[in-house]
GUFIDREN-376877 format. One record per residue: residue number from 1; x, y, z of N, C-alpha, C in turn; residue in three letters. Coordinates in nm, 4 decimals. Layout:
N
(site NUM; (X; Y; Z); (X; Y; Z); (X; Y; Z); ala)
...
END
This chain:
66
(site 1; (0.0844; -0.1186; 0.0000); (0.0000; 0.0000; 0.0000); (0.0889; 0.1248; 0.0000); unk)
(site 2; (0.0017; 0.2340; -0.0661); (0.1225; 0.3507; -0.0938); (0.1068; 0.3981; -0.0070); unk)
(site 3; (0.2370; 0.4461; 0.0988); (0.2177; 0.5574; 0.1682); (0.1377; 0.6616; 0.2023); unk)
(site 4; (0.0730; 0.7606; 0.3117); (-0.0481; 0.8160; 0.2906); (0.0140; 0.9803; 0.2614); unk)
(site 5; (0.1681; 0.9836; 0.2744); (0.2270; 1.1090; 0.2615); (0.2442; 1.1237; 0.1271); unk)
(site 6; (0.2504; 1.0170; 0.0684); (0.2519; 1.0461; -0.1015); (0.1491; 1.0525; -0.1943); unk)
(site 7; (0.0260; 0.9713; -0.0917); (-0.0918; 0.9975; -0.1927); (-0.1387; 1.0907; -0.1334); unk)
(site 8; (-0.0975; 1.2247; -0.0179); (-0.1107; 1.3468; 0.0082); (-0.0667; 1.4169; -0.0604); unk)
(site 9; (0.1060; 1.4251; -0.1188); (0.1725; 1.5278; -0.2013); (0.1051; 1.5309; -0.3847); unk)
(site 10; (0.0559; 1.3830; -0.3568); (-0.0129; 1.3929; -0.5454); (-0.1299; 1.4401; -0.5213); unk)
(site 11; (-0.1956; 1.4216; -0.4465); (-0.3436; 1.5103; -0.4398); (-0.3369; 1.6117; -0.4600); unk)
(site 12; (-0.2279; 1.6971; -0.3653); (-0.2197; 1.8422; -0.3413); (-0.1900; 1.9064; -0.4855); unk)
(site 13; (-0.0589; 1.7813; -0.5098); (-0.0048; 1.8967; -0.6624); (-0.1161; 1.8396; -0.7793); unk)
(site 14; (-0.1750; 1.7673; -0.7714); (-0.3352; 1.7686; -0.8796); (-0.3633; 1.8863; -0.8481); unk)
(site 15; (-0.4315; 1.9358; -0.7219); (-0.5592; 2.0366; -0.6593); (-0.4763; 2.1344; -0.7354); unk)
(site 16; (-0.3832; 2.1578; -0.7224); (-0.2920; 2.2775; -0.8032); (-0.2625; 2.3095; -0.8964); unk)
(site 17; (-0.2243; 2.2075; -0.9944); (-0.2600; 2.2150; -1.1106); (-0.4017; 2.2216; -1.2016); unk)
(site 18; (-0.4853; 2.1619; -1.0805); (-0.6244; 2.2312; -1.1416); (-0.6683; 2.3398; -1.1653); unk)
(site 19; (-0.5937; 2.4052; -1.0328); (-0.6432; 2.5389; -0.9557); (-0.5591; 2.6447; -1.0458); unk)
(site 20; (-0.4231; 2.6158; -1.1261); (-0.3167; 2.6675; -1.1986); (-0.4481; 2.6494; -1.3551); unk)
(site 21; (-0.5042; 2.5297; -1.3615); (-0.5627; 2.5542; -1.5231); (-0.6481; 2.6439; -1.5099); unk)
(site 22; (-0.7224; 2.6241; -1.4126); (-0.8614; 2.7486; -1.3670); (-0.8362; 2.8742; -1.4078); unk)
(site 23; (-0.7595; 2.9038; -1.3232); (-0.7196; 3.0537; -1.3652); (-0.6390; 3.1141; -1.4873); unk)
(site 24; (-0.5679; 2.9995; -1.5835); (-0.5161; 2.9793; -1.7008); (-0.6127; 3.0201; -1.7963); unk)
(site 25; (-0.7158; 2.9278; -1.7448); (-0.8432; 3.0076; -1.8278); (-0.9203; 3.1174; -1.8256); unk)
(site 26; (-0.9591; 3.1638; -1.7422); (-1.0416; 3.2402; -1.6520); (-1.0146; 3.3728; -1.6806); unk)
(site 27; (-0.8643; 3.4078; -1.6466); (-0.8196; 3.5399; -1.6533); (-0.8186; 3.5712; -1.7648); unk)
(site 28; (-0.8034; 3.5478; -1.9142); (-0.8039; 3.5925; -2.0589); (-0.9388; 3.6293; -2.0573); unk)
(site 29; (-1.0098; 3.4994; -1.9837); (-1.2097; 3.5229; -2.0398); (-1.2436; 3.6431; -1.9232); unk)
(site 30; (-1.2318; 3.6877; -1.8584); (-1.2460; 3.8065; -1.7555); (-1.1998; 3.9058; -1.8125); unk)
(site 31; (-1.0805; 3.9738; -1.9136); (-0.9998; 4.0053; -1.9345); (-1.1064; 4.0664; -2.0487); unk)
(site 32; (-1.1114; 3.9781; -2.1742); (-1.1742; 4.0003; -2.2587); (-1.3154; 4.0038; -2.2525); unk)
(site 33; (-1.3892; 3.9752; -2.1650); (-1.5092; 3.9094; -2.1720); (-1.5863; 3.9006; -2.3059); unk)
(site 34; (-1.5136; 3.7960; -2.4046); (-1.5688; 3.7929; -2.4991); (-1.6103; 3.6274; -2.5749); unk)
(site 35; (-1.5042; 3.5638; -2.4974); (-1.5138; 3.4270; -2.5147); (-1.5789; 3.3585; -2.3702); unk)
(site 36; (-1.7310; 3.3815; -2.3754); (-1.8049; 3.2640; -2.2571); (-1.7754; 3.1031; -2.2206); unk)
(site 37; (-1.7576; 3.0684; -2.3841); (-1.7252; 2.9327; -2.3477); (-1.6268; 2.9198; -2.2697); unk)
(site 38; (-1.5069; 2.9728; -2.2447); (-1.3832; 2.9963; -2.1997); (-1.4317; 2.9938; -2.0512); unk)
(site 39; (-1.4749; 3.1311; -1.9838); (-1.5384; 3.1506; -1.8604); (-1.6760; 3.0544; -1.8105); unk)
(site 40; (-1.7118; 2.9787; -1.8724); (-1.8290; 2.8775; -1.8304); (-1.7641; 2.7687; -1.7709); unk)
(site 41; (-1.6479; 2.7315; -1.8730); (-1.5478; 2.5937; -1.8569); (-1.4741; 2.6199; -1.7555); unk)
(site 42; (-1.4030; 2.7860; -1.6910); (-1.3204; 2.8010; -1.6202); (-1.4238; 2.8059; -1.4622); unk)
(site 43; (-1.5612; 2.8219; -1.4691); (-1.6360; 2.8396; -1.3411); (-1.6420; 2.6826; -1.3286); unk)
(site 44; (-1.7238; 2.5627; -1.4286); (-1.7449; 2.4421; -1.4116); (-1.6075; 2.3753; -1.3722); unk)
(site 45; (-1.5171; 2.4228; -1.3533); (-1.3509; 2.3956; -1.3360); (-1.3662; 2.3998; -1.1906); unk)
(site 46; (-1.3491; 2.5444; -1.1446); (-1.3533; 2.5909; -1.0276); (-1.4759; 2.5130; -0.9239); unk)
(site 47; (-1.5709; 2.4663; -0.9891); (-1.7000; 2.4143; -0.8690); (-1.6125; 2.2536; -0.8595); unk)
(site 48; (-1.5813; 2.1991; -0.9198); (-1.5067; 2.0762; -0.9329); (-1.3564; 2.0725; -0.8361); unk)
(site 49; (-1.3461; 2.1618; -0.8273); (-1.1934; 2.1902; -0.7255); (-1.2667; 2.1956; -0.6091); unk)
(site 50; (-1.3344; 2.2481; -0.5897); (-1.4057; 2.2968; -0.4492); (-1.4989; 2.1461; -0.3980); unk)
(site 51; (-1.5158; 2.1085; -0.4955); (-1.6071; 1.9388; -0.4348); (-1.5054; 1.8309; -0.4475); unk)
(site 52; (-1.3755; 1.8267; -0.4979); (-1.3056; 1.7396; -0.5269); (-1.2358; 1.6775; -0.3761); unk)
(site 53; (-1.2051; 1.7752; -0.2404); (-1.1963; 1.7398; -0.1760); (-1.3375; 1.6446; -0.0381); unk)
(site 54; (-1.4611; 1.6953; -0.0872); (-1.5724; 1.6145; -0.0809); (-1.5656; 1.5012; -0.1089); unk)
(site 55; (-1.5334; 1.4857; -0.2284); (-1.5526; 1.3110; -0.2883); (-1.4495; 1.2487; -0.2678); unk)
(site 56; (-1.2871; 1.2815; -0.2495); (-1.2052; 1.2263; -0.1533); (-1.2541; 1.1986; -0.0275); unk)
(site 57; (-1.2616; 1.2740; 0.0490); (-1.3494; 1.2300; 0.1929); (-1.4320; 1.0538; 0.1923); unk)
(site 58; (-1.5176; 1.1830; 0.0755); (-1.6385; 1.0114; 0.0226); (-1.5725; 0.8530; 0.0006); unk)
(site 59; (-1.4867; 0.8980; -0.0779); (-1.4172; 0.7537; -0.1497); (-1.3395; 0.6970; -0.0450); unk)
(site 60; (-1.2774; 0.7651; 0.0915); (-1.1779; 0.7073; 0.1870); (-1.2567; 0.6876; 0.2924); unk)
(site 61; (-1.4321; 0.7176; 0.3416); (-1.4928; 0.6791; 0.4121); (-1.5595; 0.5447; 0.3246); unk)
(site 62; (-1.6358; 0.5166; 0.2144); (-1.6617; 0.4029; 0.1393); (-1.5036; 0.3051; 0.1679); unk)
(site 63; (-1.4226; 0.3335; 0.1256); (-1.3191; 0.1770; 0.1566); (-1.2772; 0.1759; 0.3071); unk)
(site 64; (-1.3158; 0.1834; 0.3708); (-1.3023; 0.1945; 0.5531); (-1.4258; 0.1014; 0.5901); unk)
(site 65; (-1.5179; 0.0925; 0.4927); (-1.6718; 0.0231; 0.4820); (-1.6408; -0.1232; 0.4423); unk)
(site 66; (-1.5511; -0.1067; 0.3593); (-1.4748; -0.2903; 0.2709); (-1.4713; -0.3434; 0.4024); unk)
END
């Protein structure tokens, strides 16, 4: 079984690199406000970062259930 400090440091640098695309996107479509699709994808981004640590929770209380 992997360590719980390493499947901590890959979580984190996911959450970050999510959180790094989010705003990758976001700021041009704010910027310009001319491309929505851009800013729709960068909000549906952002609600997904914010629940992603939810469904971790979820998935490590479900195998505690095995």
């Amino acid at each position: 079984m992997m360590r719980m400090h390493l499947v901590f440091a890959g979580m984190l640098a996911g959450y970050l690199l999510l959180l790094l695309i989010a705003f990758r996107i976001a700021i041009p479509a704010l910027v310009n406000m001319q491309n929505d699709g851009a800013l729709i994808l960068a909000i549906l981004l952002a609600f997904a970062l914010a629940a992603l640590p939810f469904f971790v929770c979820f998935l490590m209380e479900k195998n505690d259930e095995d």
